[in-house]
N, C-alpha and C positions, 0 to 999 in steps of 0.2 A: 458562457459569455461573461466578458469583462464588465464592472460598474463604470458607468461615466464618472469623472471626478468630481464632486462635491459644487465647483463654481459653474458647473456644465448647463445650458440650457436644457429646459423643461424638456424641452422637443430632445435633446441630446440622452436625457437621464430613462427616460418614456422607451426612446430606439432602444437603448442598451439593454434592457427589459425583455426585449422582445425572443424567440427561443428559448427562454428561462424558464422556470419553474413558478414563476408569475402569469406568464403568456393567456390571455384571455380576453373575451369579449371587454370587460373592464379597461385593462389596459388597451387595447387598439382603440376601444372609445374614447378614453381619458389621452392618448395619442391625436387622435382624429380632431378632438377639441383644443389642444394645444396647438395644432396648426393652422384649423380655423383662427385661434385669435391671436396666432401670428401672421393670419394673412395669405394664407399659403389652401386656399380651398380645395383647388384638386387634387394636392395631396392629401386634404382630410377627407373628401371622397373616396380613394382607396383603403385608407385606414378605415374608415365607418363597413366599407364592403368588407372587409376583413374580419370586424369585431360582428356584422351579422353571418358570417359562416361559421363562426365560433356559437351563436347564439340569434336566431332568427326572429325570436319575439323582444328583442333589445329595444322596446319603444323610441329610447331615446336616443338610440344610433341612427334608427330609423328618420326622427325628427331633422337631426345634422346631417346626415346623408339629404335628406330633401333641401335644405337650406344651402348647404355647400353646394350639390347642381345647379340651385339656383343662381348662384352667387358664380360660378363660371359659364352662364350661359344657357344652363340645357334646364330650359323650364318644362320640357314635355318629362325627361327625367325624373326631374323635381316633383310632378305632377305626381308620376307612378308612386315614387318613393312614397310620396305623403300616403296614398292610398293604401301601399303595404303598409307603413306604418300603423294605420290607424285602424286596420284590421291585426293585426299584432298588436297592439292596444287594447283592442277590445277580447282578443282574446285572453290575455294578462288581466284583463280589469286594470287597468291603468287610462280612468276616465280622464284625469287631465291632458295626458301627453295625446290623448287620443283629440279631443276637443281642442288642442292647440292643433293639431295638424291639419286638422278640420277647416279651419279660419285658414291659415297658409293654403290650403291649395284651392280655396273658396277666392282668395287674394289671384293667385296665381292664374286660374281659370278665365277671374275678371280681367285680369290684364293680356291675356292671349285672346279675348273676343273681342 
């Protein structure tokens, strides 16, 4: 796979990455986040579902995947995700990201009753 050239967006430089000898949970995260904050959420929801097949206890893909759902709409989605997240958190011992997912879908919960 070719490099994006040098003035290429983040999101352009990220893709070119992708099938490389880079290719990983990492990268589809650090993908998944770049289009989050470009704006682009249901594309960062695939890239998150991709960086957890690479890597299942990825707390913090987990976390973006819950956020990105939410942000297109599908809070029951939203919901699950938090839940795997923060059991894939506690499994890692990753008590913050676990405790932040916590409050989000504690959020989420309130506003669906």
């Amino acid at each position: 796979m070719t490099e994006a050239p040098a003035g290429a967006s983040l999101v352009q430089r990220l893709t070119a990455q992708i099938d490389s000898p880079r290719d990983g949970a990492l990268l589809r995260y650090s993908l998944a986040s770049a289009l989050a904050s470009a704006g682009k959420p249901a594309a960062a929801v695939e890239r998150c579902r991709e960086a957890l097949r690479f890597d299942p206890r990825y707390s913090a893909a987990w976390k973006l995947l819950g956020r990105s759902l939410a942000e297109v709409g599908d809070s029951s989605g939203a919901m699950q995700a938090y839940r795997d997240g923060i059991a894939a958190a506690a499994a890692r011992g990753d008590r913050q990201a676990e405790k932040e997912m916590r409050v989000f879908l504690q959020r989420l919960q309130k506003a669906a009753d």
